[in-house]
N, C-alpha and C positions, 0 to 999 in steps of 0.2 A: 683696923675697923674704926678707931679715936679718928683718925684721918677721914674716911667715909663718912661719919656721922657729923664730923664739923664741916664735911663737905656739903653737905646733905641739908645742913644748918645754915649753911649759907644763902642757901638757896630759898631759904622762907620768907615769907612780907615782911616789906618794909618795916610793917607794922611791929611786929615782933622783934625785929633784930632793933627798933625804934626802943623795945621796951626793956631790950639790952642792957645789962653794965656798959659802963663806959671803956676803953682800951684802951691805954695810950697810942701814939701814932707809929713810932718805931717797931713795937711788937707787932704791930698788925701787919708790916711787911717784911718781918721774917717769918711770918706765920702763912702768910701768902707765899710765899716761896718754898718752906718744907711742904707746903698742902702741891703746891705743885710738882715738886720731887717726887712725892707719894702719888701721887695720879700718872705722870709719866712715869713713874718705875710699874704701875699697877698697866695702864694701857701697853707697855712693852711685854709683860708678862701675859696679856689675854689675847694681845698678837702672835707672840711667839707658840703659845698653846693652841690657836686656830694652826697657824703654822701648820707646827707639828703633826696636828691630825688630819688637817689635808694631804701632806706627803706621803703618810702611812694609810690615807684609806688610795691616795694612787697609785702607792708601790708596793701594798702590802694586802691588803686585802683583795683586788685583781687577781691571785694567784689560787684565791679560798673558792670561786665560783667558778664549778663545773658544767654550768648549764650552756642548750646550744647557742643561747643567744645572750654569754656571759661578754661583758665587755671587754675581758683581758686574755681573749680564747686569743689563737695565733691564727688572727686572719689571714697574716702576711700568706705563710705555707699552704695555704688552703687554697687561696687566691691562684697559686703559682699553680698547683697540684691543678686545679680547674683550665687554668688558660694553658697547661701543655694538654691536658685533653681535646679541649678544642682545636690548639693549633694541628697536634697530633691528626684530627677528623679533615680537620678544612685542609692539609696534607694530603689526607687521601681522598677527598673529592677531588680535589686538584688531579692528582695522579689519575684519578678514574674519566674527570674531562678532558686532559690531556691524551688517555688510552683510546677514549670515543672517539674525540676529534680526529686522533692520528689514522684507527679504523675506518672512519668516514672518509678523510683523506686516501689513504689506499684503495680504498672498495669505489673512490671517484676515477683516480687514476688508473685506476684496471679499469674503470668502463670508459672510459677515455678510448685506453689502450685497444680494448675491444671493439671499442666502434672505428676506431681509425683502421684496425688489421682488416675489421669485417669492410670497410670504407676502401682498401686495396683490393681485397679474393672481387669486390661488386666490380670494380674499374677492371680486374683479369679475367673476371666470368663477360663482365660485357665487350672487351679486345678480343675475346675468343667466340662470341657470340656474332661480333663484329666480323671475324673471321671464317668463322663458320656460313655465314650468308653469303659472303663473296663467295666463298668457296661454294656453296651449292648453286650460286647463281653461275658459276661456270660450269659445274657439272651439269646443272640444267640446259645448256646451249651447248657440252659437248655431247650428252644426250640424245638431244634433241637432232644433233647432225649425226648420230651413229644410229637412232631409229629412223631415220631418211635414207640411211646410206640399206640400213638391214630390209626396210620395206622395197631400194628398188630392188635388191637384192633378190630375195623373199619373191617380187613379180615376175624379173627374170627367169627364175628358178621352176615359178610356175609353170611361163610358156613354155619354156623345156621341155618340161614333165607334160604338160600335154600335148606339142608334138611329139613328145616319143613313140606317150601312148598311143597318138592316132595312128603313126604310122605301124606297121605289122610286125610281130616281135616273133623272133624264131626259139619255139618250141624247146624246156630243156630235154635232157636223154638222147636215146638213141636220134628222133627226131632231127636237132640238131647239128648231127653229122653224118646222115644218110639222106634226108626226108627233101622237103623241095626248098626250104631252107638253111642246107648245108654248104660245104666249102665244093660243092659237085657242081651246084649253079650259077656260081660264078665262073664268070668269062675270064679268061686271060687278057692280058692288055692287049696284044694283037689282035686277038678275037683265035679260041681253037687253035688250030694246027701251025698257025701263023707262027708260035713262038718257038718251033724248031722239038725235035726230038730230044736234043740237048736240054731243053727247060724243062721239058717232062720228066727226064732224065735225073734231072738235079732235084727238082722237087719232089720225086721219088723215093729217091736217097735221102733226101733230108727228113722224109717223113720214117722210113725204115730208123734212121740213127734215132729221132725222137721216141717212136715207139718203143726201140730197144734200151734208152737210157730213162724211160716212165716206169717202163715192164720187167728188164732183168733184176735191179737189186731187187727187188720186192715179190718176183717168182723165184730168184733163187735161195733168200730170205725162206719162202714160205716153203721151197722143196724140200729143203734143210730141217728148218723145222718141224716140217710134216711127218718125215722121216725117221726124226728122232724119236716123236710122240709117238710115232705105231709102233717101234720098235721097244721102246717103253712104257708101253698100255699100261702094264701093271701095275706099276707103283704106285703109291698110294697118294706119293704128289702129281704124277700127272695126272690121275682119276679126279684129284680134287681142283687143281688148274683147270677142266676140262668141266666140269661140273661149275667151277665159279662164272668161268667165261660166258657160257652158254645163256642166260640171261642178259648178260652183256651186249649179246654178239644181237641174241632176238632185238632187243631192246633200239641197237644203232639200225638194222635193218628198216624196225619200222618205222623212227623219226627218218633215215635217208628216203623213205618211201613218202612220208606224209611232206617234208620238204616238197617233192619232185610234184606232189600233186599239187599241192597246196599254191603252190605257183601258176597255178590251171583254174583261176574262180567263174570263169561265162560258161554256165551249163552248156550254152546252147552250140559251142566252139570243143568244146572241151567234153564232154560227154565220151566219148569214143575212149580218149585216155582213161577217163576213171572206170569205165567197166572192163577194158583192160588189166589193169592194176587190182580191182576186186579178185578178177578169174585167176592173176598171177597168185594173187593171196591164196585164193584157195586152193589152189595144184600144188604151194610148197604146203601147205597146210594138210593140206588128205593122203598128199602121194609122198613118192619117193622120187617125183623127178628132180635132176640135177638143174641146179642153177644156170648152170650158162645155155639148154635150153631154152629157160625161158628169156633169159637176155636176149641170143638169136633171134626167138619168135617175136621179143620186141623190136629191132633192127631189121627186119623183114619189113613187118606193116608200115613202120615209120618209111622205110625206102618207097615201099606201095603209095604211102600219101593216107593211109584208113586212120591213122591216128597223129 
């Protein structure tokens, strides 16, 4: 403090250090020189002491503040902690734009894919459409020559059909093979008697063997089994065969009969037959006459020409 205070004393006017004792000259610079010792020993002491407490408020007190926005908190760790969060997100945006992009990629290549398959079925549906036209353009012109061929056809067919009808048509039933046109009225080639005894002869006999090979199986057939059924009235199957048939038998009677007329449509030609055919209805109808009766009584008239 001696040192401070004669520092300090140094430092006053002129004036006064004028009104000084006097010093000799020696003393006065060894007296400068410890005053300088003691100021550089004092200035290294008040450096060392700033020193000192700035070390200890950087390394030492840093450690005492627990607030968020203390200067000695560990940003480093925090920093890090942060930027893998982030990298961790922009990671998986990445993955999520890469997921997109790759869907939008596949959902283009299928419609790609799609329009080029549907771009094939259009070029097969139009090669078959393509083909399908030729194709009916041919049919159309073979068509076209088989309704030509069916229409002359068709006209021929007509004239036919009405020379037939114009010309006279021979009567079915007994008509037919007694009446005026039967096998009676025709001529022989020679003409009558020209063609010998011999060709009557023969034709005779051919008609006798035809007759017998129409009429025996089927008279001897029916003797036989006529036969049997009399001789077996009772049973109770032939009662009931005999009983089933009978409808049967009525039934074919009358479609043979409506056939035979039914072929007869010009009243004014034809007349004679259907009241014929009525009167035969009613005699099997009322009476007990036998059938081949009335056959004969048709084969009669028909040879007469009445019907």
């Amino acid at each position: 403090m001696a040192g401070l205070g004669s520092f300090l004393k140094r430092g006053s006017p002129r004036g006064e250090a004028a009104a000084a004792p006097a010093v000799p000259e020696g003393a006065s610079l060894s007296v400068n020189e410890g005053v300088e010792k003691r100021q550089r020993m004092l200035l290294f002491g008040v450096g060392g002491l700033l020193l000192t407490a700035a070390v200890y408020w950087l390394f030492f007190t840093g450690n005492t503040d627990e607030g968020p926005n203390a200067p000695g908190k560990d940003l480093a760790s925090e920093n890090i902690r942060v930027s893998t969060d982030d990298l961790a997100a922009r990671n998986l945006s990445e993955k999520e734009w890469l997921s997109m992009s790759e869907n939008r990629l596949n959902s283009q290549d299928y419609q790609l894919r799609r329009m080029q398959g549907q771009g094939d079925q259009l070029e097969q549906m139009q090669a078959q459409i393509d083909a399908l036209r030729s194709e009916n353009s041919n049919m159309a012109s073979e068509g076209t020559r088989v309704l030509s061929a069916y229409d002359d056809e068709n006209r021929q067919l007509k004239e036919q059909l009405a020379a037939a009808q114009a010309s006279s048509r021979p009567s079915a039933g007994p008509t037919a093979l007694y009446g005026a046109g039967g096998p009676a009225a025709y001529d022989a080639a020679g003409g009558g008697a020209a063609a010998g005894w011999r060709a009557y002869g023969l034709a005779g006999a051919g008609a006798v063997v035809t007759m017998l090979g129409m009429l025996l199986p089927s008279g001897v057939l029916t003797y036989t089994a006529t036969r049997w059924a009399h001789r077996n009235r009772t049973r109770r199957s032939v009662r009931a065969f005999k009983a089933g048939m009978a409808p049967i038998v009525i039934g074919l009677l009358l479609v043979t009969g409506w056939l035979l007329t039914g072929a007869h449509d010009q009243p004014a030609r034809d007349a004679p037959l259907w009241l014929l055919t009525t009167a035969a209805t009613l005699v099997v109808w009322r009476t007990r006459l036998h059938l081949l009766w009335l056959i004969g009584a048709g084969a009669l008239l028909g040879a007469l020409g009445w019907v």
